[in-house]
C-alpha positions as a Markdown table, in Angstrom:
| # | Residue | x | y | z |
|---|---|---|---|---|
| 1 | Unk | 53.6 | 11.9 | 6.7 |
| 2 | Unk | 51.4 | 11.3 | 9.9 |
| 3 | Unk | 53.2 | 10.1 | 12.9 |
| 4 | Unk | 51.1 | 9.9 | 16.0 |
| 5 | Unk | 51.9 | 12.0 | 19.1 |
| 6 | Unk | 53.2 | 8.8 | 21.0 |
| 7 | Unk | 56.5 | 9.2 | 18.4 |
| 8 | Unk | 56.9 | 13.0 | 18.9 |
| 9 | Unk | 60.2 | 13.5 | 21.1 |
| 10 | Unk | 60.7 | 17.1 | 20.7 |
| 11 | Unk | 59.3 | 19.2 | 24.0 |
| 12 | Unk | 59.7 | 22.9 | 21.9 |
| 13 | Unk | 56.4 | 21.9 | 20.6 |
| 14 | Unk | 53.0 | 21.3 | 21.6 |
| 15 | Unk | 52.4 | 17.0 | 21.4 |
| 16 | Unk | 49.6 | 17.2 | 19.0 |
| 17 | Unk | 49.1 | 20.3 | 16.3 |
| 18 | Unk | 46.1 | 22.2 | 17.1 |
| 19 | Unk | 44.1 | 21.9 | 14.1 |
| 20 | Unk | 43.4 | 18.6 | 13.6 |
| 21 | Unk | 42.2 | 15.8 | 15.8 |
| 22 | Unk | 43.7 | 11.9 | 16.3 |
| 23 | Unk | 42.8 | 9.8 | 12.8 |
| 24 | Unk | 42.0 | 12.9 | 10.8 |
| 25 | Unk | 45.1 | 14.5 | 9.7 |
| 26 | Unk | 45.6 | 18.2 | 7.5 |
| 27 | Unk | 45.0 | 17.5 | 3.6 |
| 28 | Unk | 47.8 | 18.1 | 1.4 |
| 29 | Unk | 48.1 | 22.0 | 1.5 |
| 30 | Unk | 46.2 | 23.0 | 4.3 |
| 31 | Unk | 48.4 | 25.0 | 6.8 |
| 32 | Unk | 48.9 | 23.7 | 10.1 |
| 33 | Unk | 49.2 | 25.4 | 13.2 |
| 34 | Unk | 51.9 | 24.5 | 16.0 |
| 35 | Unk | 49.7 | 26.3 | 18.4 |
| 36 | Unk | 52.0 | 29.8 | 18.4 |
| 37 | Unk | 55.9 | 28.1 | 18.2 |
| 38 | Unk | 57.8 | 28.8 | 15.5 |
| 39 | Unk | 59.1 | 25.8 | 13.2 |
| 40 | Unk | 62.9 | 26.0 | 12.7 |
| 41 | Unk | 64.1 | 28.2 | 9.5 |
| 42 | Unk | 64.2 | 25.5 | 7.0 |
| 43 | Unk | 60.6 | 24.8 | 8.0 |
| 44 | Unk | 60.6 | 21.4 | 9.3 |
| 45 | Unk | 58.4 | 20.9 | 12.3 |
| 46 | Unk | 60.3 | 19.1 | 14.5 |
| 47 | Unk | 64.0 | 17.5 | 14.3 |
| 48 | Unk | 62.9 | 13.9 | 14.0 |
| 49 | Unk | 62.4 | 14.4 | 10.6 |
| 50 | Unk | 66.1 | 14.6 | 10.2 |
| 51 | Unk | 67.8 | 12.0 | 8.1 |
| 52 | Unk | 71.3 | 12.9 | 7.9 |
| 53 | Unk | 73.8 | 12.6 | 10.8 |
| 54 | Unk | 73.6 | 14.5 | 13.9 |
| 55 | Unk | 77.0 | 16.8 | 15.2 |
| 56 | Unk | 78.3 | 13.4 | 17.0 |
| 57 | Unk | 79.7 | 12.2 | 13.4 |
| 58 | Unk | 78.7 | 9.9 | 11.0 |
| 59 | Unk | 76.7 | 6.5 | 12.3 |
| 60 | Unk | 75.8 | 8.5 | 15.2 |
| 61 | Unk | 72.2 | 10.5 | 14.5 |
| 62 | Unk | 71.0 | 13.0 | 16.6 |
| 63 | Unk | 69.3 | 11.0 | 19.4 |
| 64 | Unk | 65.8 | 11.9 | 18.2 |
| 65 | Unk | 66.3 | 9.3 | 15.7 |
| 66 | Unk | 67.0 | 6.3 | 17.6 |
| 67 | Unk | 63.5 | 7.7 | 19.5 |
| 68 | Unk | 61.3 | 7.8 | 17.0 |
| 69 | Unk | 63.1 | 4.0 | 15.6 |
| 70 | Unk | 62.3 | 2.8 | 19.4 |
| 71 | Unk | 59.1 | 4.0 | 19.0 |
| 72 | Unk | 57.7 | 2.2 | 15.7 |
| 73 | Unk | 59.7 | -1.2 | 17.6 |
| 74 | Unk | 57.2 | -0.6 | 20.8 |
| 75 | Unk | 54.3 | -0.3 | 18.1 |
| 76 | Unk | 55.1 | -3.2 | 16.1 |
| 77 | Unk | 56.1 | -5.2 | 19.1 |
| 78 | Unk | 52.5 | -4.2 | 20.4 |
| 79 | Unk | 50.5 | -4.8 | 17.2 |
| 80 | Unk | 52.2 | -8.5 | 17.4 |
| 81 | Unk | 51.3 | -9.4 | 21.1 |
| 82 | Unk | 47.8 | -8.5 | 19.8 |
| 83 | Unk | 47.8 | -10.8 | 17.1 |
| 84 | Unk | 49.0 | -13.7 | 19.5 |
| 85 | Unk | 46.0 | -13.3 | 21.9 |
| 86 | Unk | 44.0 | -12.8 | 18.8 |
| 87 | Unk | 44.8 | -16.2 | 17.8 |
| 88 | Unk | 44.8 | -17.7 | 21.2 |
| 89 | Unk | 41.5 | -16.6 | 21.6 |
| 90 | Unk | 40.0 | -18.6 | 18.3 |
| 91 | Unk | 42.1 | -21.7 | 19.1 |
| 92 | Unk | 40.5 | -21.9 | 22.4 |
| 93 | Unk | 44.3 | -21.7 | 23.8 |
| 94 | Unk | 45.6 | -19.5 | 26.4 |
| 95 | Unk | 44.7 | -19.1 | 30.0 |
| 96 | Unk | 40.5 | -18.4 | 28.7 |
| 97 | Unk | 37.9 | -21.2 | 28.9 |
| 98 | Unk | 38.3 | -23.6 | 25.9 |
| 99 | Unk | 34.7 | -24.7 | 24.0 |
| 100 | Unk | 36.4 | -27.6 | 22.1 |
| 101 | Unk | 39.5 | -29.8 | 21.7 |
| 102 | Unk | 41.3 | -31.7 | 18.7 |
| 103 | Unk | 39.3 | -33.5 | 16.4 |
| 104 | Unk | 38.9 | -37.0 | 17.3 |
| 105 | Unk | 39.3 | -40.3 | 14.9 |
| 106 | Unk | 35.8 | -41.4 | 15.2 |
| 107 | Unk | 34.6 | -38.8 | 14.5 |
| 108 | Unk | 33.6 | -37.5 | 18.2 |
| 109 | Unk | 36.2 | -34.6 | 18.3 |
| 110 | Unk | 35.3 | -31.0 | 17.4 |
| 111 | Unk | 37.1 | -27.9 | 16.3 |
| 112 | Unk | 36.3 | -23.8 | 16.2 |
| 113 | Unk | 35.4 | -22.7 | 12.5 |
| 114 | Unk | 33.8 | -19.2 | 13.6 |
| 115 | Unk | 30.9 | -18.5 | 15.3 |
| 116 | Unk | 29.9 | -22.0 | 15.9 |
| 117 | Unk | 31.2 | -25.2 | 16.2 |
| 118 | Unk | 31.2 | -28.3 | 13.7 |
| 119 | Unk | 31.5 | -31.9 | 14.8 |
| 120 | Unk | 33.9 | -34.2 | 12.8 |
| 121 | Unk | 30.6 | -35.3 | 11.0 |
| 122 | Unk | 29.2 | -32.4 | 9.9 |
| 123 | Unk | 26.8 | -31.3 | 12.6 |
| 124 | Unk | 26.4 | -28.1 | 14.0 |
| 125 | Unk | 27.3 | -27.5 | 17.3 |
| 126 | Unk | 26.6 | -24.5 | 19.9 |
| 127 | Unk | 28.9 | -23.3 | 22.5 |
| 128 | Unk | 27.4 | -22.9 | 25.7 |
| 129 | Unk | 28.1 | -21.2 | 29.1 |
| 130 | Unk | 25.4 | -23.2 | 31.1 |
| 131 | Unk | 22.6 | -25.4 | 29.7 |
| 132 | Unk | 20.5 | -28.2 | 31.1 |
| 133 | Unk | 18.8 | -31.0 | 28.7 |
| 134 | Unk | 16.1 | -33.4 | 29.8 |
| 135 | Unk | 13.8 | -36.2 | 28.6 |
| 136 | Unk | 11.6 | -37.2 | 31.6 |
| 137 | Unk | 8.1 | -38.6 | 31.4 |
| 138 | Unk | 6.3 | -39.6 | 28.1 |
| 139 | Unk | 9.2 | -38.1 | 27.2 |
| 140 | Unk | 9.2 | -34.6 | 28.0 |
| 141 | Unk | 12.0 | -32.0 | 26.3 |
| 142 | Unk | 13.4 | -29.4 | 28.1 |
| 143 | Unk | 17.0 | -27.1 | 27.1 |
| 144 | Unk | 16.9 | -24.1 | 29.3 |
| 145 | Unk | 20.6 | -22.3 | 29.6 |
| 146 | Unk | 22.6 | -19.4 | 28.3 |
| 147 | Unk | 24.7 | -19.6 | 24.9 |
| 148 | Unk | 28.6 | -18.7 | 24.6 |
| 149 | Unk | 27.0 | -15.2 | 22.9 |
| 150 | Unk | 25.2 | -14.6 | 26.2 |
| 151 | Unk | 21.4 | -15.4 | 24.5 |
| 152 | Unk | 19.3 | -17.4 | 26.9 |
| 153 | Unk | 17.9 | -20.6 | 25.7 |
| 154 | Unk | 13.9 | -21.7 | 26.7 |
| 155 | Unk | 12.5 | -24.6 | 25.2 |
| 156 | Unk | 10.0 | -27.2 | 25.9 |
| 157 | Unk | 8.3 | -29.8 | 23.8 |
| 158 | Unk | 6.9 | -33.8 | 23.8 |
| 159 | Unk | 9.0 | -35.8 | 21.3 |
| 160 | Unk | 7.6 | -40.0 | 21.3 |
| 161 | Unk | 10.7 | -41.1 | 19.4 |
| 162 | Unk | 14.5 | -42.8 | 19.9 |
| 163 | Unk | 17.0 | -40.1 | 20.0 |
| 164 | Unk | 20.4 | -42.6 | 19.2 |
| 165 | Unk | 21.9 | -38.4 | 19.3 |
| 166 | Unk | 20.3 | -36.7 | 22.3 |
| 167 | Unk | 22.8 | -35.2 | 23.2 |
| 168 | Unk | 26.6 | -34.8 | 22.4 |
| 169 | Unk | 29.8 | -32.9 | 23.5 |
| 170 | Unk | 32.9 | -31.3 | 22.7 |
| 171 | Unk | 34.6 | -33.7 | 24.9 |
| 172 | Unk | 38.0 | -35.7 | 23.8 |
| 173 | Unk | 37.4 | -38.9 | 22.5 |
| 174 | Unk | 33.5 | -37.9 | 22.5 |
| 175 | Unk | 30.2 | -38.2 | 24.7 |
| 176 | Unk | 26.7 | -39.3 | 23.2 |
| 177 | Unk | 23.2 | -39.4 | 25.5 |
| 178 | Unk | 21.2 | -41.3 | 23.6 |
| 179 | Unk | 17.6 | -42.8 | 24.2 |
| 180 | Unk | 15.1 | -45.7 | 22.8 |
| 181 | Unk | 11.5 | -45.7 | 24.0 |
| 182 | Unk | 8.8 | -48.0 | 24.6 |
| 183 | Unk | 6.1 | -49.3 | 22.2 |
| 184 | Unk | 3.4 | -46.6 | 22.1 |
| 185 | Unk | 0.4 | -47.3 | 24.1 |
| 186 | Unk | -3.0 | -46.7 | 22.8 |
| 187 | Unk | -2.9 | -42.8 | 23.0 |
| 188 | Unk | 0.5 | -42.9 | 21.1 |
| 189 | Unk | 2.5 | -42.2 | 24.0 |
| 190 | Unk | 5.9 | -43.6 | 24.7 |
| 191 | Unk | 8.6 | -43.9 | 27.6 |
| 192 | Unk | 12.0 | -44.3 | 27.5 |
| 193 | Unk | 13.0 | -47.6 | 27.2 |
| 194 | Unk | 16.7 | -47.4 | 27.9 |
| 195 | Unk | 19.0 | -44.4 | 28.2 |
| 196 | Unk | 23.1 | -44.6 | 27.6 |
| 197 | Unk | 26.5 | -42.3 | 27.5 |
| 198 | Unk | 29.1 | -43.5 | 25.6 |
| 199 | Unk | 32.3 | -41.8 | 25.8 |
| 200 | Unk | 36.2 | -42.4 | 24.2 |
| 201 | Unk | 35.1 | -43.7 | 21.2 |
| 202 | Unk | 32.5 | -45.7 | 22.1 |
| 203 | Unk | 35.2 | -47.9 | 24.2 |
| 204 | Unk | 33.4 | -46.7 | 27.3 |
| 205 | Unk | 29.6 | -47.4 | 27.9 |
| 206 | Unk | 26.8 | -46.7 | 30.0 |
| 207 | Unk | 23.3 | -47.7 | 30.4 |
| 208 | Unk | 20.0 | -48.1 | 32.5 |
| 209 | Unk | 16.7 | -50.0 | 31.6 |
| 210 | Unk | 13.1 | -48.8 | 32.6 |
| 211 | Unk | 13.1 | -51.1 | 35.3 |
| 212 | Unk | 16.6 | -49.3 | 37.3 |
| 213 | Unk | 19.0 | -51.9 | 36.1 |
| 214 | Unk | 22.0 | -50.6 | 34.6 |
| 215 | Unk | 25.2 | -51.7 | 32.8 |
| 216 | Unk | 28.4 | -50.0 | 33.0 |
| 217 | Unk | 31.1 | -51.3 | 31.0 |
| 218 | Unk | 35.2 | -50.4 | 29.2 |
| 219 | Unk | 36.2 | -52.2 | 26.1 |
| 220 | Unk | 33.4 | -54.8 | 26.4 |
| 221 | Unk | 34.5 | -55.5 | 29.9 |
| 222 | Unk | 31.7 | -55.1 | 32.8 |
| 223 | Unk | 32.5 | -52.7 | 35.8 |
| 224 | Unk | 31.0 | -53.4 | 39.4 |
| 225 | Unk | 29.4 | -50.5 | 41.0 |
| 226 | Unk | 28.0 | -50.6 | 44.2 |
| 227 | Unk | 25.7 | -47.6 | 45.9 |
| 228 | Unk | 27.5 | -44.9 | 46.8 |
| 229 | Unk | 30.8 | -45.7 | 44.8 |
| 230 | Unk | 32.2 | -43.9 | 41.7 |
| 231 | Unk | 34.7 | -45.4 | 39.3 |
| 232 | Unk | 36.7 | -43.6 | 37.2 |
| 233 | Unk | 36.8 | -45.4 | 33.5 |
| 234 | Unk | 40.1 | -45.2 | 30.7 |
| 235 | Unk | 38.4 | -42.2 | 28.8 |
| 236 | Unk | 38.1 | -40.2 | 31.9 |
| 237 | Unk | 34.5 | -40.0 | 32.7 |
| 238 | Unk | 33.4 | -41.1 | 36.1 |
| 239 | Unk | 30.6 | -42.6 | 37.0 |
| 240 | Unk | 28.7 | -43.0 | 40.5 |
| 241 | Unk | 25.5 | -45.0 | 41.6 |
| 242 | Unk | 23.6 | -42.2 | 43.8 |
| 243 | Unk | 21.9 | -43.9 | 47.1 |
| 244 | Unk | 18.8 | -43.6 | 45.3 |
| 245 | Unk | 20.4 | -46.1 | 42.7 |
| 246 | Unk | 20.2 | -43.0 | 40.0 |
| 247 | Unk | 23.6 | -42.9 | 37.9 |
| 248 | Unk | 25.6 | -39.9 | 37.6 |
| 249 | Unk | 28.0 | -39.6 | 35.1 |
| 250 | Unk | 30.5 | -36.6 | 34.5 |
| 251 | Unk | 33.5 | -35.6 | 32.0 |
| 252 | Unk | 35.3 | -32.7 | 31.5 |
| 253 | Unk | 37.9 | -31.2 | 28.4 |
| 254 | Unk | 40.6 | -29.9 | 31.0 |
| 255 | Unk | 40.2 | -26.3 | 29.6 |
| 256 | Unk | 37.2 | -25.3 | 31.9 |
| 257 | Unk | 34.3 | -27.2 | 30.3 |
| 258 | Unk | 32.3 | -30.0 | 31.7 |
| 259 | Unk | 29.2 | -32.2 | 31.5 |
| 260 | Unk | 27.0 | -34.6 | 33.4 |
| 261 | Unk | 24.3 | -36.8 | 32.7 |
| 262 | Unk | 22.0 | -38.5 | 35.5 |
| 263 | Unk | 19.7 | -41.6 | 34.8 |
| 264 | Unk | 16.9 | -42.7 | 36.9 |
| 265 | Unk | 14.0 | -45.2 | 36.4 |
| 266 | Unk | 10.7 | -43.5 | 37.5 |
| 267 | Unk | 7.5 | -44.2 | 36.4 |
| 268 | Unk | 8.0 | -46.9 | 33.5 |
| 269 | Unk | 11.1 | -44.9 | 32.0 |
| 270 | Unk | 14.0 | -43.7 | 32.4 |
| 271 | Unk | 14.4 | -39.8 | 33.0 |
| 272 | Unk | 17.6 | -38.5 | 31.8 |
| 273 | Unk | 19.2 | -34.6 | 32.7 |
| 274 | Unk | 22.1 | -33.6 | 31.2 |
| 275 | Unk | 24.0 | -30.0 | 32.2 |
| 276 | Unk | 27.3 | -28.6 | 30.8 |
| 277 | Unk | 29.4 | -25.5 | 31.6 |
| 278 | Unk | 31.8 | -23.8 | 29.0 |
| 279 | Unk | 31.2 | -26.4 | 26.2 |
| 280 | Unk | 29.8 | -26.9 | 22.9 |
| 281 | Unk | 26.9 | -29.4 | 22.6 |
| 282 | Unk | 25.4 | -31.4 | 19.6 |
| 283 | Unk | 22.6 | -33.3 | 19.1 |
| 284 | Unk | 19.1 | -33.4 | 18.1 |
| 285 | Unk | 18.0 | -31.3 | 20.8 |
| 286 | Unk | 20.5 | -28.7 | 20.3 |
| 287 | Unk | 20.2 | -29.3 | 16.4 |
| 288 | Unk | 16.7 | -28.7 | 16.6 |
| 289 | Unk | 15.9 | -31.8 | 15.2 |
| 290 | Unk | 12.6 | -33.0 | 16.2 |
């Protein structure tokens, strides 16, 4: 039997025999050496191998026992608390950042399956430390950031369409950028028409036109929103009209991770950033699907 060093209570002999190393013990037959001590008569190495009772009478062992018991508790107590943070760690629970929540009833809600992270519907999702997503211009994409794994992210491309999924996130109750563009002029190219978040299933809405009007709205209901204020709506997410009359818009999944969007008319459309910290986004952009 192989007990390692940690369990051997006797000090007559050296802590580890000198002929083998940690994780490779002796083969069946091959002597080992106790480095020069000799092994009591009956040729046991060391007294914890003893099963019977020890000189203090029956039930009482011989101390070294009740060591080397203590000492496969402290193990097995040890290999548990490992397990436990194990576990924490994959349900995103604990003191750590958490990348995702409980799976929402529309379908907005997300949980960890492995290396990446699946939407309610099916879609692939990527956890990210940092990232920033754009559609400026005629529209212009950009997702520049760094992943959960540490991989940075560096894209650029022109995409003329709608994008009802721009952009979604591990957020409670769930958060969708989405786009529609203009009719494309004579060279095919197209603006942003309108650009929108909608947040606690879909209860909670916002949206600006090409020309810098916007709506902001709960359960159908229309919210003022005057320069330089920021109202907080019944899914969480606040929103604030910028003294440029841009509209920010933030939520967070109260483990660490957040995400904010700003819309601003300029030149025809509407240009539309959205960055997130410790979360897992969705979407066409993230999905690649374009």
């Amino acid at each position: 039997m192989y007990l390692p060093p940690s369990l051997i209570s006797n000090p007559s002999y050296p802590t580890y025999p000198s002929t083998f190393a940690p994780g490779a013990p002796p083969t069946s037959g091959t002597p080992v050496s106790f480095g020069g001590a000799t092994p009591p008569g009956d040729g046991v190495g060391s007294p914890w191998w003893s099963c019977g009772n020890g000189p203090g009478g029956a039930g009482t062992g011989n101390g070294a026992q009740g060591s080397l018991l203590a000492g496969l508790s402290s193990l097995l107590s040890s290999l548990i608390s490992t397990l436990q943070q194990l576990l924490g760690g994959l349900s995103g629970g604990g003191s750590g950042t958490g990348y995702g929540n409980a799976p929402g009833s529309n379908g907005a809600g997300y949980r960890f399956t492995g290396p990446i992270w699946r939407s309610e519907g099916g879609g692939l999702d990527q956890p990210f430390d940092n990232v920033s997503i754009s559609s400026t211009g005629d529209p212009h994409i950009a997702e520049t950031g760094t992943t959960f794994g540490g991989q940075s992210v560096n894209e650029h491309y022109d995409d003329m369409e709608a994008e009802p999924d721009l952009v979604d996130a591990s957020i409670a109750g769930g958060y969708r950028v989405a786009t529609t563009v203009t009719a494309p002029n004579a060279k095919g190219i197209t603006y942003n028409q309108s650009a929108s978040v909608t947040a606690d299933h879909g209860r909670d809405l916002i949206a600006m036109q090409n020309d810098g009007s916007f709506t902001v709205s709960e359960d159908g209901r229309s919210i003022p929103l005057a320069r330089g204020q920021t109202v907080t709506l019944g899914g969480g997410v606040q929103v604030t009209e910028n003294a440029n009359g841009s509209l920010a818009v933030g939520a967070s999944n109260g483990q660490g991770g957040s995400i904010a969007t700003t819309l601003s008319a300029s030149g025809g459309g509407v240009n539309v950033t959205t960055t997130a910290q410790h979360l897992a986004l969705g979407g066409s952009v993230v999905g690649h699907r374009h």
